[in-house]
C-alpha positions as CSV (number, residue, x, y, z in Angstrom):
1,X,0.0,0.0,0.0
2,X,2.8,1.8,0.5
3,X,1.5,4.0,4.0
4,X,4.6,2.6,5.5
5,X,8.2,1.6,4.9
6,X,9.3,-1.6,4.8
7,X,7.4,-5.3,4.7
8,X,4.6,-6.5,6.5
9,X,3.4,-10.2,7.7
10,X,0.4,-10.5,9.3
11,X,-1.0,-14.0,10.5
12,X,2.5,-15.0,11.5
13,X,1.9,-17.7,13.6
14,X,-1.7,-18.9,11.7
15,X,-0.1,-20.9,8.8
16,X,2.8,-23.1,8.8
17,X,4.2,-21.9,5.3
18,X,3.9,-18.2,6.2
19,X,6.8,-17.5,8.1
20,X,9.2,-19.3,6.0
21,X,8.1,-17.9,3.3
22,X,8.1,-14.2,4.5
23,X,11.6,-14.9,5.9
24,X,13.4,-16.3,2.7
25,X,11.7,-13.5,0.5
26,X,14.0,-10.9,2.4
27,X,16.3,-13.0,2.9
28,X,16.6,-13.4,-0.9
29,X,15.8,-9.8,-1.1
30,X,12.5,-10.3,-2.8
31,X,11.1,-8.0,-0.2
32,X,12.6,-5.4,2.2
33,X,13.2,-6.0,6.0
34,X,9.8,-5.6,8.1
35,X,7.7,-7.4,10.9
36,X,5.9,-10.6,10.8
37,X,2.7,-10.2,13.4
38,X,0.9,-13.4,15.2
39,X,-2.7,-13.3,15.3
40,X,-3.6,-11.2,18.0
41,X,-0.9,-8.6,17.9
42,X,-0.5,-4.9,16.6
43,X,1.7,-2.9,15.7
44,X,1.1,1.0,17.0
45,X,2.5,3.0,14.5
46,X,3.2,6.8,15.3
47,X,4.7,9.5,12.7
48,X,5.9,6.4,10.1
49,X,7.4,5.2,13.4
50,X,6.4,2.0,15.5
51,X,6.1,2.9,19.1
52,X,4.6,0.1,20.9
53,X,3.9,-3.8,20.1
54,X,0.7,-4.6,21.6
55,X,-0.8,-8.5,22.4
56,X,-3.6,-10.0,23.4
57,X,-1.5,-13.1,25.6
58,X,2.0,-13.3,26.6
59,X,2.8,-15.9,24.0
60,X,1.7,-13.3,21.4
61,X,4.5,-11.7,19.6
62,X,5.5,-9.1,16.9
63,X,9.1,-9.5,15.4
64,X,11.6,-7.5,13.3
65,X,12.4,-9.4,10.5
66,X,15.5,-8.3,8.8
67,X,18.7,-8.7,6.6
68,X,21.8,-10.0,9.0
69,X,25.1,-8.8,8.8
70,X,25.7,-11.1,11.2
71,X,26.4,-15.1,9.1
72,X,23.1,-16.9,9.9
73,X,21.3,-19.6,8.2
74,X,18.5,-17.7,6.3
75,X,20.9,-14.3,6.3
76,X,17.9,-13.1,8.5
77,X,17.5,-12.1,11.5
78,X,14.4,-12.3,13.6
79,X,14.1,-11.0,16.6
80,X,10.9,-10.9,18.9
81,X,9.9,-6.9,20.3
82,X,9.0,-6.1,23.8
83,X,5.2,-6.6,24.0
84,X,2.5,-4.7,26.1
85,X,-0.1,-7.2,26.9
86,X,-3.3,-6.0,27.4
């Protein structure tokens, strides 16, 4: 849609193919580094900026998904964000 920079996953967690998918697509650089979000979560988006992850249980999660410097498998990394449950 182009509102906001970068990619977007939602359902993260609700079909098995999703996330690998989403994560070799950057990885590959089909698509450019962005958050995969479980069912349940949100993202709180203020000024083209996320300001707050927000989920429903504890075991709900949001997570930057991104090209690695670092040497990984995928040459992603994924890394969970500090959720507010509410």
């Amino acid at each position: 849609v182009g509102l906001l920079a970068g990619s977007f996953c939602p359902h993260y967690n609700g079909e098995e193919t999703r996330q690998p998918i989403f994560v070799d697509a950057i990885g590959r650089g089909d698509l450019p580094s962005g958050f995969g979000v479980d069912d349940g979560a949100a993202i709180h988006w203020v000024d083209g900026q996320p300001k707050a992850y927000i989920a429903d249980t504890v075991h709900t999660k949001v997570y930057r998904v991104a090209d690695s410097l670092s040497p990984t498998s995928s040459g992603v990394t994924v890394e969970p964000q500090k959720m507010k449950v509410v």
